[in-house]
N, C-alpha and C positions, 0 to 999 in steps of 0.2 A: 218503579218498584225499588225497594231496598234490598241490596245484595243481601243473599243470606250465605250461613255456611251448611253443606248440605255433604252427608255421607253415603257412599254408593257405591257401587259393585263391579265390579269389570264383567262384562255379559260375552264379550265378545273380541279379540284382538285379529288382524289381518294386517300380513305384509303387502299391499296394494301393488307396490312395484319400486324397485330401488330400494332407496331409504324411507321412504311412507308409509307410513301405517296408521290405521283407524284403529281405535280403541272405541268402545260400546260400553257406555255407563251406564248402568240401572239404578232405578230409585225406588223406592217406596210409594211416593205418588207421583202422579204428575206433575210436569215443570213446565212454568212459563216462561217465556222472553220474546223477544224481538228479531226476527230473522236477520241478522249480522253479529249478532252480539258476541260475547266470550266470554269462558270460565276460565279464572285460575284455579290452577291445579296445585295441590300443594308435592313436592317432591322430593323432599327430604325431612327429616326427621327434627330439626332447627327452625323448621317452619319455612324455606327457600320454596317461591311459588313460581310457576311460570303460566304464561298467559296462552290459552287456544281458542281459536275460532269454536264457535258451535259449527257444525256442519252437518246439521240435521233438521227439522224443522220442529217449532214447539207445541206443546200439547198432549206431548208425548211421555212416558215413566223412563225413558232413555234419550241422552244423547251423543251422537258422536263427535269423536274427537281426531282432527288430520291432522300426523306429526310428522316431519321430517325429520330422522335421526340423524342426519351428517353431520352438525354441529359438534355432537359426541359430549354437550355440555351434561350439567346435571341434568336437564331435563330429558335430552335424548337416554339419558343412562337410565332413568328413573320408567319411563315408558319403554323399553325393553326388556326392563325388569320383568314388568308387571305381567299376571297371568291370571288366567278367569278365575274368577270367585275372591281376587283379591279387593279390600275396600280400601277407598279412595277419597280422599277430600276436595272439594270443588267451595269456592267462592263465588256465585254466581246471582244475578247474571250483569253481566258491567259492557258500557260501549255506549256509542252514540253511533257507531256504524250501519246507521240501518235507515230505511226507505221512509222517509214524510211524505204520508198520502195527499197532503195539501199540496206538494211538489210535482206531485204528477198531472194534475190539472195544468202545467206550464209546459208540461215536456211532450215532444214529440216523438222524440227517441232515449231511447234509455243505453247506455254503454259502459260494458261489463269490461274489465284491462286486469287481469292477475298473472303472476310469476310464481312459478312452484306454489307450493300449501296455500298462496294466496286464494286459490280459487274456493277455499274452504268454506266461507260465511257465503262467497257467492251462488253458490249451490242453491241451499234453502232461499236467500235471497230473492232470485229469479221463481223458484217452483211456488213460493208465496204471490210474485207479482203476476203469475199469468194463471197460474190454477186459479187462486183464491182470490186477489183483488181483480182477474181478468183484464189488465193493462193492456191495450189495443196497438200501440203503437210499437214502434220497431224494439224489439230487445234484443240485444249482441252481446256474444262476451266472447275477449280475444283471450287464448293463453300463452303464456310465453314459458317455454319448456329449454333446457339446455340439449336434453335426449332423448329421443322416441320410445327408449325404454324405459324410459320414467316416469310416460303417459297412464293414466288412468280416466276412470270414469266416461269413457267414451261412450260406450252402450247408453249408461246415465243421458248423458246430453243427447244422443240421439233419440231417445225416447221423447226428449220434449220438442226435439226438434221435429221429430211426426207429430206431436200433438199441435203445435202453434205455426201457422206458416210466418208468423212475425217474429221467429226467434232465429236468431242464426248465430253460429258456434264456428269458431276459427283457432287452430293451433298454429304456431309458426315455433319453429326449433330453430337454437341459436348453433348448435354444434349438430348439424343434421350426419349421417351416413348417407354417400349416394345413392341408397336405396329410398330413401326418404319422399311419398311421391310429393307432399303437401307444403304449406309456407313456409318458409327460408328466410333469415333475421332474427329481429327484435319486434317487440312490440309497438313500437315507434313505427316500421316499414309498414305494417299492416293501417296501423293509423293516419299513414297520410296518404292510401289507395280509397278512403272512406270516402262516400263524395254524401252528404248532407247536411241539412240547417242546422250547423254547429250551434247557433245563437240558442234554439230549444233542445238541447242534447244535456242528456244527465249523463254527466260520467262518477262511476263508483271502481275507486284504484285500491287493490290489494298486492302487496309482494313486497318484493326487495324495497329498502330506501330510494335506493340508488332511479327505480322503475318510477316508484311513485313522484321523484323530484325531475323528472327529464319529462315524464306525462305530461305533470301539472305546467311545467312553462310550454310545453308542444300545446297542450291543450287550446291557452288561454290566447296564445296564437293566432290561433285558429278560431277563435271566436267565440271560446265558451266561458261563458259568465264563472268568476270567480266563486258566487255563492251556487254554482251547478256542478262544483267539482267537489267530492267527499273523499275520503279517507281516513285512514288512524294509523298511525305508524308506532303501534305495537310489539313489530315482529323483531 
């Protein structure tokens, strides 16, 4: 589909934890896309646009938006701003980030690697691949967090995690507290404790540059086909 430009509502804002926040866009009708995708946002009055994950799933007259405001740039300034009932301009919907059903007919396993806000498109992502296309095979996704206070969406993932016995959900903290009962590192330690057929593994990388380029050469290491490793470095 061809991006349109679309005006909408703020329904909803929430400090999730730290500097994250979701923002709840309403529309007039409902809106399509592709579970990874993202809308630019326009954030200033010049027309200066920034890019965010969807992090909601489509079909819906709203969607959400995960922002990390530590940056402190125009955008983070521009989403603190904002307050319910204020309207918003979205360019949507743009990305290639998203699941080719033809690809799963290859894969065995599916693997999920996000760093902060990265986990944002992979939310929808996964609740589309085991609600709705019902993918049978292993789905994971690692998150890579700096500090346990800055976690969120856990209830979230546990809920799917009852619902699917083929999903499984791992946090590791790179600057833990000792109270910290869980993973310990980077995303990379957790990835080389994984023991299977890397050759049929889809990996889908969200986050930092820095995560998505140390992945892709661990990955390919390891065994996984160049054309089985996605990303968009966006952020």
């Amino acid at each position: 589909m061809i991006p349109e430009r679309i005006i909408g509502k703020v329904e909803y804002k929430e400090n999730l934890a730290g500097s994250n926040y979701l923002v709840r866009i309403g529309f007039e009708k409902k809106v399509d896309f592709t579970p990874g995708q993202y809308a630019s946002l326009k954030v200033s009055e010049d027309g200066v646009r920034r890019s965010y994950s969807v992090a909601s799933l489509p079909g819906e007259r709203v969607i959400d938006l995960l922002v990390d405001v530590s940056p402190m740039g125009v955008g983070s300034k521009y989403i603190l701003g904002l307050k319910v009932g204020d309207h918003v301009e979205i360019l949507g919907f743009l990305g290639k980030f998203t699941i080719d059903d033809s690809v799963l007919l290859e894969a065995k396993q599916i693997l999920f690697l996000a760093t902060g806000t990265g986990i944002a498109p992979l939310r929808p992502m996964i609740e589309d691949l085991l609600y709705k296309k019902r993918f049978g095979g292993e789905t994971r996704i690692v998150w890579g967090m700096r500090h346990e206070e800055d976690l969120y969406w856990l209830k979230e993932m546990d809920n799917i995690n009852r619902d699917f016995d083929n999903f499984k959900f791992d946090v590791v903290i790179s600057r833990p507290t000792e109270d910290w009962p869980g993973l310990k590192g980077h995303i990379g330690n957790v990835v080389d404790r994984l023991i299977q057929d890397w050759s049929k593994t889809l990996v889908y990388l969200c986050g930092s540059p820095e995560m998505i380029n140390e992945s892709e050469e661990k990955l390919k290491t390891k065994g996984v086909p160049e054309k089985y490793i996605f990303y968009e470095k966006y952020f």
